[in-house]
Short mmCIF file of the C-alpha atoms (twelve columns), coordinates in Angstrom:
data_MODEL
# 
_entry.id   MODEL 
# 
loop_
_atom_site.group_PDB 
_atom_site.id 
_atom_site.type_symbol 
_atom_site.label_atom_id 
_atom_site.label_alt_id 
_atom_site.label_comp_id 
_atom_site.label_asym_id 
_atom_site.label_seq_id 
_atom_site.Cartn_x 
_atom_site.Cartn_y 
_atom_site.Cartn_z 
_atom_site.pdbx_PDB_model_num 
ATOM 1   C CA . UNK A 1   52.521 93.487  178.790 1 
ATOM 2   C CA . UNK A 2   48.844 93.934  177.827 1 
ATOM 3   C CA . UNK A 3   49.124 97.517  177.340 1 
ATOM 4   C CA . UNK A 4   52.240 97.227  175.200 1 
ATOM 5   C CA . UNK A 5   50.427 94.619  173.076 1 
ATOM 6   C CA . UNK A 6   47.725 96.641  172.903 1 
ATOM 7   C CA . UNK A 7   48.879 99.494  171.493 1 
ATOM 8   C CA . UNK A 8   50.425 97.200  168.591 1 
ATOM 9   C CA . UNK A 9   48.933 97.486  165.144 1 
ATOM 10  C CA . UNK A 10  47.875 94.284  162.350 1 
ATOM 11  C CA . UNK A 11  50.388 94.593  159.783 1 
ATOM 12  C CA . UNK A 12  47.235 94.053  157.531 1 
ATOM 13  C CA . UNK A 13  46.094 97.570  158.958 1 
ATOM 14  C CA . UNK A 14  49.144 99.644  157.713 1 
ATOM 15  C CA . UNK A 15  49.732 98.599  154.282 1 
ATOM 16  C CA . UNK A 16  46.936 101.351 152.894 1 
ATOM 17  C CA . UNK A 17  48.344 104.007 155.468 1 
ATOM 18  C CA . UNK A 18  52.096 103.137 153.317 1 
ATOM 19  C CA . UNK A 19  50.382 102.875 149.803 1 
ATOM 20  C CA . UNK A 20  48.470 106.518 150.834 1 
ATOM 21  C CA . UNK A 21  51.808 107.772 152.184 1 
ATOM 22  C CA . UNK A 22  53.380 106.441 148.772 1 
ATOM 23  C CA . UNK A 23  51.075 108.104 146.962 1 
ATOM 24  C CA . UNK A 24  51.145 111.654 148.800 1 
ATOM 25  C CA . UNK A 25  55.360 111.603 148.696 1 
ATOM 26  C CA . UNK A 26  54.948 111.320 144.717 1 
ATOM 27  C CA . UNK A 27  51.813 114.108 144.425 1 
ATOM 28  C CA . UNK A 28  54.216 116.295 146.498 1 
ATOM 29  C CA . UNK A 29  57.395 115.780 144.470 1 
ATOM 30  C CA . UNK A 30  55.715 116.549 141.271 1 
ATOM 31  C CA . UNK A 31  53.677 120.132 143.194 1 
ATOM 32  C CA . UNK A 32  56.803 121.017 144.187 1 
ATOM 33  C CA . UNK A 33  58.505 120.557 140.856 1 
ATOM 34  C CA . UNK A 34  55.387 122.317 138.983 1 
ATOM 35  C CA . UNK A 35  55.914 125.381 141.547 1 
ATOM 36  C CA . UNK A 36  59.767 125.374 140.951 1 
ATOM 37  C CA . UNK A 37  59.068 125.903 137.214 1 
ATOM 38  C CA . UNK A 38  56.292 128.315 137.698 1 
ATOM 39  C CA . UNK A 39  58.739 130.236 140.002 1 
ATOM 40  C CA . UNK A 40  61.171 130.073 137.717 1 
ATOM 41  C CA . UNK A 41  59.231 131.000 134.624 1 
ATOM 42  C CA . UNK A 42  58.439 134.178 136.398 1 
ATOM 43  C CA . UNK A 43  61.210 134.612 137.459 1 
ATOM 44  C CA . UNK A 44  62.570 134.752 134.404 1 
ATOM 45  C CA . UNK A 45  59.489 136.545 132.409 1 
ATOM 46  C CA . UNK A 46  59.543 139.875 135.117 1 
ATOM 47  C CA . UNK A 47  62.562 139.748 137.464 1 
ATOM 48  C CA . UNK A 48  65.527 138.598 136.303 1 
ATOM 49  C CA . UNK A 49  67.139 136.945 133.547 1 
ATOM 50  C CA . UNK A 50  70.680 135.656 131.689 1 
ATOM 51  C CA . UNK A 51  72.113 136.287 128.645 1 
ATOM 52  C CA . UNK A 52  75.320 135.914 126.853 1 
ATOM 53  C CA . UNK A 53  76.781 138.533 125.107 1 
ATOM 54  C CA . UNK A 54  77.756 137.365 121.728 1 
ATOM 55  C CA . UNK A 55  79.714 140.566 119.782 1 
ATOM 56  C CA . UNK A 56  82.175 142.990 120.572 1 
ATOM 57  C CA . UNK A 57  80.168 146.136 120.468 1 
ATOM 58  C CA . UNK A 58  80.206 146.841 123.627 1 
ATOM 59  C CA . UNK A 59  83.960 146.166 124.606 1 
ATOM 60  C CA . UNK A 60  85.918 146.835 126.685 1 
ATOM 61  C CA . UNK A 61  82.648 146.927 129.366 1 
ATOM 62  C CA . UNK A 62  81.343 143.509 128.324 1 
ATOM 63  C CA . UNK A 63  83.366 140.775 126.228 1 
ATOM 64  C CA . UNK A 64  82.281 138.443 123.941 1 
ATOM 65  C CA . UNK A 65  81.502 135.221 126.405 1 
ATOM 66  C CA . UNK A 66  80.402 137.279 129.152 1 
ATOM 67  C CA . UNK A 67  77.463 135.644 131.102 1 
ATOM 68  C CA . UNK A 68  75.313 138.698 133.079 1 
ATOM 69  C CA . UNK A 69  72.135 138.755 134.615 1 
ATOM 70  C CA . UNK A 70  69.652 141.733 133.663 1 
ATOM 71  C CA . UNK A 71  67.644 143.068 136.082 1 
ATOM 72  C CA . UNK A 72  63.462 143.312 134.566 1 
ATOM 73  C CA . UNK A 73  61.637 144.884 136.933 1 
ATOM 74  C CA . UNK A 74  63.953 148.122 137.258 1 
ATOM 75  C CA . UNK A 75  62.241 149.947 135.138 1 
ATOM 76  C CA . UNK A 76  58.691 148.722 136.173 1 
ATOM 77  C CA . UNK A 77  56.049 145.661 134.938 1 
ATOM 78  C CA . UNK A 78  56.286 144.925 131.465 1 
ATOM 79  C CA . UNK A 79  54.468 142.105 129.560 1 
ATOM 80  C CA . UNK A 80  56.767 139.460 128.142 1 
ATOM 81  C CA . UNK A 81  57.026 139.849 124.130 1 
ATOM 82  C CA . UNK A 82  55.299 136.322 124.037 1 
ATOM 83  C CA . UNK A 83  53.801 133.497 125.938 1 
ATOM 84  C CA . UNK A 84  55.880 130.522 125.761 1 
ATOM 85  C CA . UNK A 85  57.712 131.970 122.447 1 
ATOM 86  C CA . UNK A 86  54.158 132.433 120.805 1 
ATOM 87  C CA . UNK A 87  52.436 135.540 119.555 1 
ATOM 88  C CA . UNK A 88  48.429 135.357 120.480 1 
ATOM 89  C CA . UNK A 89  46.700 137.541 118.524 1 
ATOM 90  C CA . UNK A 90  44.300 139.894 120.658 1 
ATOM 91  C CA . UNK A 91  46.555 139.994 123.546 1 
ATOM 92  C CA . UNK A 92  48.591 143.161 124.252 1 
ATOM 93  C CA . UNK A 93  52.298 142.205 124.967 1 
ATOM 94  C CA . UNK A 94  55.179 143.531 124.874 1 
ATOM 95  C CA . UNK A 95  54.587 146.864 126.839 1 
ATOM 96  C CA . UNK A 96  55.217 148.084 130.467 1 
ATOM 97  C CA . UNK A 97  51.817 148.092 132.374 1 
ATOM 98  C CA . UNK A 98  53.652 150.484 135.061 1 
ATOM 99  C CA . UNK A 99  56.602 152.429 135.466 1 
ATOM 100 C CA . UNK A 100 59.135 152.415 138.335 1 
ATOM 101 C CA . UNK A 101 62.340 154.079 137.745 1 
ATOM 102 C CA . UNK A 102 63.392 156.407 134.911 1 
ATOM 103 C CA . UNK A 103 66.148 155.438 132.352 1 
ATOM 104 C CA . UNK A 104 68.995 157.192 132.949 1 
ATOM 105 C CA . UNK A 105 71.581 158.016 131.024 1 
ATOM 106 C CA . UNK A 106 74.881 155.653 130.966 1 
ATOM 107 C CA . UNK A 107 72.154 152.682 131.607 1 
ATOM 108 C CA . UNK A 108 73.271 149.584 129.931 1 
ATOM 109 C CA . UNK A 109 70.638 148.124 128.804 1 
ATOM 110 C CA . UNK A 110 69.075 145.216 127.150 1 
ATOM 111 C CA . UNK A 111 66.143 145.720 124.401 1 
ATOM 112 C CA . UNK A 112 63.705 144.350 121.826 1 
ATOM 113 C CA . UNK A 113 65.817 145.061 118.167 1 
ATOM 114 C CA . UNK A 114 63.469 147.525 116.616 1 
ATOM 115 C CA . UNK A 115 63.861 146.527 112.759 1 
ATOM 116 C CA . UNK A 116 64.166 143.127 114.227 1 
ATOM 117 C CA . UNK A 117 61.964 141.700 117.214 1 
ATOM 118 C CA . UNK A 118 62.559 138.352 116.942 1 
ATOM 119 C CA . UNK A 119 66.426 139.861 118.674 1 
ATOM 120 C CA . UNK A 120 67.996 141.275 122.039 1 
ATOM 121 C CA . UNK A 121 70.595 143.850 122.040 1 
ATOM 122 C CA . UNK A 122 72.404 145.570 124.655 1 
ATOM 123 C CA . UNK A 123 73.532 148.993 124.357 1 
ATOM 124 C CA . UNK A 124 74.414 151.799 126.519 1 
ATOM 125 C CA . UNK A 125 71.989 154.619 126.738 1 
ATOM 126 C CA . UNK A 126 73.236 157.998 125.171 1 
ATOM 127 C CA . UNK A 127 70.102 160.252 124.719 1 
ATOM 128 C CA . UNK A 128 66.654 160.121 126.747 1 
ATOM 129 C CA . UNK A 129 63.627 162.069 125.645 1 
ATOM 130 C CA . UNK A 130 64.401 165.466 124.740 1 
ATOM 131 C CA . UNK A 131 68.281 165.622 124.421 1 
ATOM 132 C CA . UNK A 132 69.567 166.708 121.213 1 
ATOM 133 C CA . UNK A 133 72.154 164.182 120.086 1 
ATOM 134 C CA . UNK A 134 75.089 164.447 117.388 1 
ATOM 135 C CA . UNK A 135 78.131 163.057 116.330 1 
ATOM 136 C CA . UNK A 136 81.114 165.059 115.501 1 
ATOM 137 C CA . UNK A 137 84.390 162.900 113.975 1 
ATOM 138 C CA . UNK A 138 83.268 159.865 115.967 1 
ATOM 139 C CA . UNK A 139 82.880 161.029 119.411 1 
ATOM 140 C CA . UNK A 140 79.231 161.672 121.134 1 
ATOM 141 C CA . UNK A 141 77.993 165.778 121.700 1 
ATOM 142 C CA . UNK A 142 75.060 166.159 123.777 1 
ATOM 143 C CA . UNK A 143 72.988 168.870 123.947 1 
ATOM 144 C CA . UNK A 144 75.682 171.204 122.113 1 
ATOM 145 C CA . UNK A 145 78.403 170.124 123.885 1 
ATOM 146 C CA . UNK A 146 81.245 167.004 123.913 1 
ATOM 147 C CA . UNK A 147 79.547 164.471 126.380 1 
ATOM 148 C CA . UNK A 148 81.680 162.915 129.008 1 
ATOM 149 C CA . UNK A 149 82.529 159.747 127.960 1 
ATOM 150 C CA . UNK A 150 84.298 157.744 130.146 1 
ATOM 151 C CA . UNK A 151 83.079 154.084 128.335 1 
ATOM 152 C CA . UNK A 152 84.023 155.172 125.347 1 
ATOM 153 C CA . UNK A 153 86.218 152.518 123.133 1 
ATOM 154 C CA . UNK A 154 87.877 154.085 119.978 1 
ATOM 155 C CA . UNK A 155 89.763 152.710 116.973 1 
ATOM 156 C CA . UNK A 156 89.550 154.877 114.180 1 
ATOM 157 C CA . UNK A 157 92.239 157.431 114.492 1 
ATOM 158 C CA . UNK A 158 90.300 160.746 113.821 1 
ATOM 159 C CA . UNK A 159 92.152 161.391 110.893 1 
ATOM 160 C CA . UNK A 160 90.950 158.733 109.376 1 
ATOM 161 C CA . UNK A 161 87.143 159.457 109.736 1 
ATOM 162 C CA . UNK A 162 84.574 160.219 106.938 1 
ATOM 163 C CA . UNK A 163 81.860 162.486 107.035 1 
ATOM 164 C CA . UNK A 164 79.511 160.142 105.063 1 
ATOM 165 C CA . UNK A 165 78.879 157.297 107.596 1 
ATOM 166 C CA . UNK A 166 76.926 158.112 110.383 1 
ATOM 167 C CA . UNK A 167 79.416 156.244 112.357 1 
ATOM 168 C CA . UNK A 168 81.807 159.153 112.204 1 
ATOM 169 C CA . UNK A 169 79.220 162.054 111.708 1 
ATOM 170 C CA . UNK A 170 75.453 162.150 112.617 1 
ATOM 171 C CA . UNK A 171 72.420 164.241 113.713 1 
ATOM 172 C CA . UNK A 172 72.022 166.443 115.423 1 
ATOM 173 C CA . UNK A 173 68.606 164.724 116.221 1 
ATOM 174 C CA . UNK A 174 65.829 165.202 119.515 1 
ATOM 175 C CA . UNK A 175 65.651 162.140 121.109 1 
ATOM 176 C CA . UNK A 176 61.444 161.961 121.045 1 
ATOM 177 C CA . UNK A 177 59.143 161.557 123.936 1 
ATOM 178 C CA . UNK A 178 58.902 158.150 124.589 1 
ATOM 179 C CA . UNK A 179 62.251 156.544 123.287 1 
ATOM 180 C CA . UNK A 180 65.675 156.648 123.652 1 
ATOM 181 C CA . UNK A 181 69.280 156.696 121.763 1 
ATOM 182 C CA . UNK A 182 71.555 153.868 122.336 1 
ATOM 183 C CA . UNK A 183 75.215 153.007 120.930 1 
ATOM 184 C CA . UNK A 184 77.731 150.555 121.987 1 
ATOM 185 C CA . UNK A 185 80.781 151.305 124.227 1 
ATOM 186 C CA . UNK A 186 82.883 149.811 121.247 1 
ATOM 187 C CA . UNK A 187 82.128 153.118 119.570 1 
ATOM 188 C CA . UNK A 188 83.883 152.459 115.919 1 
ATOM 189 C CA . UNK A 189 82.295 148.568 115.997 1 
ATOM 190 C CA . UNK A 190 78.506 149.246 116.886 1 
ATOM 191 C CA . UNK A 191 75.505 148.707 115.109 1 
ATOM 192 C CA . UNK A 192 73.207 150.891 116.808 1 
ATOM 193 C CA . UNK A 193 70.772 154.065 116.784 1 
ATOM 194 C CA . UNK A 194 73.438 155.845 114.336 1 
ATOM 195 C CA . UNK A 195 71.991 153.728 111.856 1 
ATOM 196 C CA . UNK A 196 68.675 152.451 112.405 1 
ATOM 197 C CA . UNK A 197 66.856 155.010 114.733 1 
ATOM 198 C CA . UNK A 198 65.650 155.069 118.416 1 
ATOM 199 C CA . UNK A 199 64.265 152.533 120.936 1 
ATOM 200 C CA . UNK A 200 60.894 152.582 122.103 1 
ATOM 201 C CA . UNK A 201 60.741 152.473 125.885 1 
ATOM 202 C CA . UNK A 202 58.169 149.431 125.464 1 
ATOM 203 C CA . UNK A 203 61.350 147.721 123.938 1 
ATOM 204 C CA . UNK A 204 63.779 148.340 126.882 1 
ATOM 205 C CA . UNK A 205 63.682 144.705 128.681 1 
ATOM 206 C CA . UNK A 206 65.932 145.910 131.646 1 
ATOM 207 C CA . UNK A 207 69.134 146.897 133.208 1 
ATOM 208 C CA . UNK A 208 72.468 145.070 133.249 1 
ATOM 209 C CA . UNK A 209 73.501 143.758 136.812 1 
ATOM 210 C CA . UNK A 210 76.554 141.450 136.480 1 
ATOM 211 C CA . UNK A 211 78.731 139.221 134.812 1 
ATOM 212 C CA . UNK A 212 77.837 135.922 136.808 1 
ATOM 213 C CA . UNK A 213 80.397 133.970 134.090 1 
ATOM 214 C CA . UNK A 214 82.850 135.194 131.498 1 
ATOM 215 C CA . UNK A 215 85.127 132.522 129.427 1 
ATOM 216 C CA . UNK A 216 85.925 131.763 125.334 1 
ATOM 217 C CA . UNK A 217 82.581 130.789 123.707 1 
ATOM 218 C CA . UNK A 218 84.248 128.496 121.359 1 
ATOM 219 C CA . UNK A 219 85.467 126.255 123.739 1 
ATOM 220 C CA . UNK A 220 83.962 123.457 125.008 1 
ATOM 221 C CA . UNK A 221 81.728 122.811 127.500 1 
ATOM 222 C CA . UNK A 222 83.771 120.392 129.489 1 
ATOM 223 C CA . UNK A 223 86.752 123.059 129.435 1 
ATOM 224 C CA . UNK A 224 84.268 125.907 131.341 1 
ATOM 225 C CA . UNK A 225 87.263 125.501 134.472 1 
ATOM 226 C CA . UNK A 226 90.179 126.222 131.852 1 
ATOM 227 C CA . UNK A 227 88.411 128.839 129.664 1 
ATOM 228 C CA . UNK A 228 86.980 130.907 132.625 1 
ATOM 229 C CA . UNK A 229 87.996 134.468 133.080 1 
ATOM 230 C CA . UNK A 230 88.537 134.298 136.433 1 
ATOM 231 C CA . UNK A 231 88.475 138.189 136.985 1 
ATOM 232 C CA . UNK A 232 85.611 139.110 135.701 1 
ATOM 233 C CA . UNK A 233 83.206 136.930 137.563 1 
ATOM 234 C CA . UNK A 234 80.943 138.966 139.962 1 
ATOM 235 C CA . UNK A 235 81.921 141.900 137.931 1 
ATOM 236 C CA . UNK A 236 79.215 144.816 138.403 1 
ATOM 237 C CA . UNK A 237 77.998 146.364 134.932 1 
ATOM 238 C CA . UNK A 238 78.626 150.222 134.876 1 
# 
């Protein structure tokens, strides 16, 4: 009995140990949720991150409502475009401070909007540094001859194409050192280097991975079960 009652403690002797345990569950809760966003931020900033495609111009590959994760560190290191959406003067952003792999052709890729930076696009890479580009009645030539073009999405009929718009009829151009030629696989619906020029690499943000969700952006929130498109969920982006 006198060892068991000795190894007893005052109830006056354990109230600091619980108000010093109290204290250490809440300073962990709160490192662990200032890691998690840390993590995340980086996460986010050089490894991977979502967007949601909001146009057609690059149908039938990705649909408008398509969620997809792009991969950010494919293509090497490069500085976010901003710290917390602000622009510090004196501090070089915006540019890769390594390389990793090349850009290949048939990439689909995500970039800074050239005329525009305050934008993303994502377009599927035609031309890399050095290939001479044209359009002929709509349809991509590459270096002289008709490219292979398997993601192609058409809806002009040919007859019906004009030799004014650079939709239809452009180049031939060199793709430059240091930049590439992107259009969208909705080739008669695209916005893209046919009409305002190349992308520097600097701008290229990553590589497409996957459609992680896919469903009818106008719907609402609460109907994400109903609206989703089932099939295309996990879908690889080629």
């Amino acid at each position: 009995m006198a060892q068991a009652s000795h190894s007893l403690k005052h109830p006056d002797q354990q109230r600091p140990q619980a108000h010093e345990s109290g204290k250490s569950i809440a300073r962990e809760y709160a490192e662990a949720l200032i890691i998690a966003l840390v993590l995340a931020l980086v996460i986010r900033t050089f490894l991977v991150q979502a967007y949601q495609i909001p146009s057609g111009s690059m149908e039938p590959t990705l649909l408008v409502g398509d969620h997809i994760l792009v991969n950010k560190v494919v293509f090497g290191l490069r500085m976010p475009d901003s710290i917390f959406g602000l622009y510090v003067p004196g501090i070089d952003l915006g540019h890769y401070l390594f390389d990793l792999e090349p850009i290949h052709r048939g990439d689909v890729v995500v970039f800074v909007f050239p005329p525009d930076p305050t934008k993303d696009f994502i377009k599927r890479v035609i031309g890399i540094p050095g290939d001479v580009v044209q359009i002929k009645n709509g349809h991509p030539w590459l270096n002289g001859k008709p490219m292979p073009d398997p993601h192609g999405h058409f809806e002009v009929p040919d007859d019906q194409r004009t030799t004014v718009s650079p939709r239809d009829n452009f180049g031939p151009v060199t793709v430059p050192p240091g930049k590439i030629f992107v259009m969208g696989d909705n080739r008669d619906n695209s916005y893209d280097s046919r009409f305002w020029g190349f992308v520097p690499h600097d701008n290229v943000e990553g590589r497409a991975m996957v459609i992680y969700y896919s469903g009818n952006p106008d719907s609402n929130w609460l109907d994400w079960f109903i609206a989703a498109r089932w099939s295309r969920f996990g879908g690889i982006i080629r």
